[in-house]
N, C-alpha and C positions, 0 to 999 in steps of 0.2 A: 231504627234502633235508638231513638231518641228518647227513650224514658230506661233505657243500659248506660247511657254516658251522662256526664255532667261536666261541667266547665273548670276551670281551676284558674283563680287570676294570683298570683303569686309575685310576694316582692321579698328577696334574698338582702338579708343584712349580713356586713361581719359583726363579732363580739363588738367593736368599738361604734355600732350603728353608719359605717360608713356601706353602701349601697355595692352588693357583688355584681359588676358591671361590666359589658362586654365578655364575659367569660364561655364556655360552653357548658350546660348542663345538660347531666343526663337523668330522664325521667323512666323510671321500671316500674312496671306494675308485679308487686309480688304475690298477690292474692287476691279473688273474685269474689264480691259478693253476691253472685248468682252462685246455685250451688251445685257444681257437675258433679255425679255421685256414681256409685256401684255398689253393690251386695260386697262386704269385707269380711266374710264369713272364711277367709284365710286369715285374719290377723289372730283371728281366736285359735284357728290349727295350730299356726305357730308357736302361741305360746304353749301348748298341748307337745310337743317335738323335742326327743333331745337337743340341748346346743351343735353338737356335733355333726346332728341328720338334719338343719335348719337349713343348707343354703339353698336346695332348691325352691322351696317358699320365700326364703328373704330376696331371691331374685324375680319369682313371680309379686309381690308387694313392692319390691325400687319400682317397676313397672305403673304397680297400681297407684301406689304415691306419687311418680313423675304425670300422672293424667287426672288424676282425681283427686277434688277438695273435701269431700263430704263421701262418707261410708255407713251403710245399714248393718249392723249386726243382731246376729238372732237370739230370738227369747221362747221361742219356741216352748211353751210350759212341757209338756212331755219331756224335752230334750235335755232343758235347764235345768230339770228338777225330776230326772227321772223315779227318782223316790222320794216319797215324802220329807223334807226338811235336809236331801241332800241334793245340792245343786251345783252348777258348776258357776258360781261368780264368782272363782278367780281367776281361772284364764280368759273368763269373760272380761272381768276389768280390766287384766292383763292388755287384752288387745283392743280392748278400748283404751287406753292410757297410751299405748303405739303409736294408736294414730293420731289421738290428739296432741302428740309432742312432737307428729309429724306435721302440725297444725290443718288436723282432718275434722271436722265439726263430724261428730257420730249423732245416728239414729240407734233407739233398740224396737225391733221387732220382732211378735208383738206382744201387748199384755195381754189382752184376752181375744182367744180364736176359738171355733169351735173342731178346728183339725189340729193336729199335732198335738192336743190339749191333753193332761195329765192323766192315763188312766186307771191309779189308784182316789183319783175325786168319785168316781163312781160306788165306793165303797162308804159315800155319805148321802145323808138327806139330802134333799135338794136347798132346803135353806141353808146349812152346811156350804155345801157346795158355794152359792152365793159369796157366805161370808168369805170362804179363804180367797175366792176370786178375787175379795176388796182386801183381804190382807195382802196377798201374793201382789198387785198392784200398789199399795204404799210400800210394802218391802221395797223391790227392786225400784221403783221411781227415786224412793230415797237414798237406799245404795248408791246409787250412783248418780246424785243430783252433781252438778260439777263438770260430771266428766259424760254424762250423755243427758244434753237438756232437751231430745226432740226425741216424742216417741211416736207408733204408729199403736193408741192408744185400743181400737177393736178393729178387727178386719172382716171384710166379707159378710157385715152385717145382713143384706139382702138379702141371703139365703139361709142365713143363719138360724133359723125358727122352723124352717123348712130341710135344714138339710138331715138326710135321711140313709146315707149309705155305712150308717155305722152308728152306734150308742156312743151319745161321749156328754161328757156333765154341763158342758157352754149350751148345746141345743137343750137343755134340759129345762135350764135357768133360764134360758129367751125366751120357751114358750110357755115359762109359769109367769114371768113378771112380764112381760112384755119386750119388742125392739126398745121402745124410746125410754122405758123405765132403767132398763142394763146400759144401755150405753149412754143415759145420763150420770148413773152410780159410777160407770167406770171410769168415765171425765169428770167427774168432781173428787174421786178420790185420785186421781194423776194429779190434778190441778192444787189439791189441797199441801200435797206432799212439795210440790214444785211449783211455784205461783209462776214463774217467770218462763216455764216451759213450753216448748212449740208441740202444738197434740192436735195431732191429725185423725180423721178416721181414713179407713181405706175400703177400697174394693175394686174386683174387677171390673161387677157388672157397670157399664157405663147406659143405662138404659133407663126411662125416665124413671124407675123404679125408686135409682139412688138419687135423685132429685127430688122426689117426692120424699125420703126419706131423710133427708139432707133439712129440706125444709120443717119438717116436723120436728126436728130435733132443733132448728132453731129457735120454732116457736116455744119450745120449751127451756130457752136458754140456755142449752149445752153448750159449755165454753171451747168449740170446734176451732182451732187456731189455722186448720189450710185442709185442703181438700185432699186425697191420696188417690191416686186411679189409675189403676193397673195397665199397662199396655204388652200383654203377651202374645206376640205377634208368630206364634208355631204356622200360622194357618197361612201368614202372609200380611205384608205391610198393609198396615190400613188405609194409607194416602193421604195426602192433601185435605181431601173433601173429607173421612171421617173427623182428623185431627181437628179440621173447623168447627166442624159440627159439634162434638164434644166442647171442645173449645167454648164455645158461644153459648150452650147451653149451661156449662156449671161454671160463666162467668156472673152469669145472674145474680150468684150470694156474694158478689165481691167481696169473695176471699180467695186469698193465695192457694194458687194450685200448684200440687208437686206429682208430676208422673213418677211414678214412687218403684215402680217395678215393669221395666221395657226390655224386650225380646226381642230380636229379629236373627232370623236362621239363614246361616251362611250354606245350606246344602240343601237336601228336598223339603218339601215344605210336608208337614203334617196334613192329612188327607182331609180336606173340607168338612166331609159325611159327622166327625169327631165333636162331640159334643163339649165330654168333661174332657180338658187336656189331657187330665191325670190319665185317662182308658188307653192312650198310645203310649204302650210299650215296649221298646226295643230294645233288645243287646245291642247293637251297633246304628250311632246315625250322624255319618262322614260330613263331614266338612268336603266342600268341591271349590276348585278356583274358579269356576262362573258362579256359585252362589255367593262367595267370599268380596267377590266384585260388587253383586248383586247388594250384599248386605251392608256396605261403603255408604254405597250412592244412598241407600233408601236410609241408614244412621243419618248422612250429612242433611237431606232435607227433613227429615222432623225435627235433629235437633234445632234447626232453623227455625222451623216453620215455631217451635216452643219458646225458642229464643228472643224472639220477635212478638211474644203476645206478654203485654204489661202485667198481667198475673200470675203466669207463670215462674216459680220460685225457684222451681229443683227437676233435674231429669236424674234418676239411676239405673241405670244398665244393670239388669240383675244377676248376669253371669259375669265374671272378670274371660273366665277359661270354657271352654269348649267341655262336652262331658255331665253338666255340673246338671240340673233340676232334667229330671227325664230324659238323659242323655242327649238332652240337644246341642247343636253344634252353634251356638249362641252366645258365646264369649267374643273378647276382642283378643286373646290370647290363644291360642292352639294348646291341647293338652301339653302337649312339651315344652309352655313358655314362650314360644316363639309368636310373632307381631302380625297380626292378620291385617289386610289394607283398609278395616274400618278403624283399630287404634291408629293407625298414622292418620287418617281422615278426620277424625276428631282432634285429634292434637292439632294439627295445624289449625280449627276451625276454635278452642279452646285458649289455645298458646300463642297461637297466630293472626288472624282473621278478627275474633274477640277478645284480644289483651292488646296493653297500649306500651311501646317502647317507643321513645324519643329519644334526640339531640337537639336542643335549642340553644337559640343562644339570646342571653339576658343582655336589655337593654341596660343603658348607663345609668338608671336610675335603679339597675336589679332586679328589673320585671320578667318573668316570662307568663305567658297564657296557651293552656293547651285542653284541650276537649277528652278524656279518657272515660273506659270501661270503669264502674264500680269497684272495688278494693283499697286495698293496704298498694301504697307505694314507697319508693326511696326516690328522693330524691338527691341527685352526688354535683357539688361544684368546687372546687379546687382541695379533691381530694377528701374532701369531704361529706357526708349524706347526714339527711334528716328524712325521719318515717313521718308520713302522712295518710291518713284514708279520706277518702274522694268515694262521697254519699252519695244522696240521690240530690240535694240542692247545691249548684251551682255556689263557689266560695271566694272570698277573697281575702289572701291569708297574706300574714307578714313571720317570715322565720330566720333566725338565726343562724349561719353557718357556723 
């Protein structure tokens, strides 16, 4: 864990520069700059809810804000903008603006997909089409430059030119201009609107396909800020030996990876044979207390095994609640709000295990030195605190109580 922590060599003055000496200081870390995440596709419900009918969401959120620092909220162009030139970003920013005053770094996902994707664009040319796809991407990049600087800029590029289970205007525009043509246009109008933004591509497939893909778009100098790559695990953990492998393979472009969208099913597992997740359909798929255990243990080791590889930036868990994408029993909450033994297994491995809490005590000359996790800290001595963050280089600071 040695490229997660840094050093801190610290010397505590009073106002009058006489040295805080022998006293006891306490050291809190209040925030990570690794970025534990989840799908916050509740902060938008809420603010969609009368005041009055809000507390069962504002108790499922205390929840999701007491574990998580970073949230994805959706862009869904069908969704956002179910008719032309009417959208929803106000309870969009609404809940984005929630969480970031909860001091939540937001994602929006995504700008251009070719599912969920608007289906009044069909009612245009294909060049048409193009255009608003680069209007609709400086729109909302700009709306909300500020308050969401990370976006999951195209998704599921891979199959994007190919995919075939329905007309929709994104596969239309992939296979007139090309993969690397559309998802350079997309990345340079995100980037244009937003220089300083974090712009991911994403996708499931993790097969040399998106590495080969990955690459091409380098050499054309798409400004790709981190990698995105899906881990939906319905079928079953993928283990150790995948994660590495994965791992090792899209370290190659040394750039930051974020497992952007992870799964793992606390009840029967989705039946092997399943190709597209999407085709397993059920009314009912229970959560059980041996998968509930089952889905603990196998959260704590990858977020580990993620945690522990110097590239990796961000994990999100894409369900908060049980129920939510194809009724899987996938959350760290039970439909009723209630705490399944994978949130308490994370917390402690979050709040616990990778956060730094100390008592020291300052030499006569006012020193302390202590080794912590990345973030924003307080530091408190005679009643007193000063904020600090503790980077990735080791520092040696002189501050004033």
């Amino acid at each position: 864990m040695e490229h997660r922590t840094s050093t801190l060599d610290l010397t505590l003055r009073h106002a009058d520069g006489t040295p805080v000496g022998g006293q006891s200081i306490q050291v809190h870390q209040k925030t990570h700059d690794f970025l534990f995440g989840c799908g916050a596709f509740d902060a938008v419900a809420l603010m969609r809810v009368p005041k009055e009918k809000r507390s069962f969401l504002e108790e499922r959120m205390h929840k999701w804000v007491r574990l998580f620092n970073y949230g994805t909220l959706p862009f869904y162009w069908g969704r956002y903008e179910p008719e032309e030139g009417k959208t929803v970003e106000k309870p969009t920013m609404e809940g984005a603006r929630y969480l970031t005053e909860k001091g939540v770094r937001v994602k929006g996902h995504p700008l251009c997909w070719h599912t969920a994707c608007a289906p009044w664009l069909l009612n245009y040319p294909d060049d048409v089409i193009f255009q608003k796809q680069m209007d609709r991407i400086r729109r909302d990049v700009t709306a909300f430059k500020g308050t969401i600087d990370m976006w999951d800029v195209i998704n599921e590029v891979v199959i994007m030119p190919d995919f075939d289970r329905y007309d929709n205007a994104v596969t239309r525009i992939c296979r007139l201009r090309g993969r690397v043509p559309l998802v350079k246009a997309c990345f340079e109008a995100a980037r244009a609107c937003n220089p300083d933004a974090v712009l991911l591509i994403n996708d499931f497939n993790t097969s040399p396909r998106y590495e080969e893909l990955i690459a091409e778009l380098l050499e054309h100098d798409v400004p790709i800020s981190a990698i995105g790559i899906q881990s939906h695990q319905h079928q079953g953990y993928w283990g150790r030996e995948k994660l590495e492998d994965v791992l090792s393979r899209f370290s190659r472009f040394g750039l930051p990876i974020h497992f952007t969208e992870n799964t793992l099913i606390s009840g029967d597992l989705m039946p092997g044979h399943i190709v597209d997740l999407n085709d397993w359909q059920v009314e009912s798929w229970p959560s059980t207390p041996e998968g509930e255990e089952r889905q603990a243990r196998e959260a704590a080791e990858m977020y580990s095994i993620l945690f522990a590889h110097p590239l990796v930036e961000a994990i999100t868990t894409w369900d908060f609640t049980d129920g939510c994408w194809l009724h899987a029993p996938s959350g760290f909450l039970r439909e009723d709000n209630s705490e399944k033994p994978v949130y308490h297994t994370l917390e402690k491995l979050i709040h616990g295990d990778w956060e730094t809490h100390l008592t020291l005590s300052s030499s006569e000359d006012g020193r302390i030195s202590f080794t912590g996790f990345h973030g924003d800290y307080e530091i408190t001595a005679e009643g007193r605190t000063v904020f600090l963050h503790l980077g990735r280089e080791n520092q040696q600071l002189t501050v004033t109580i």
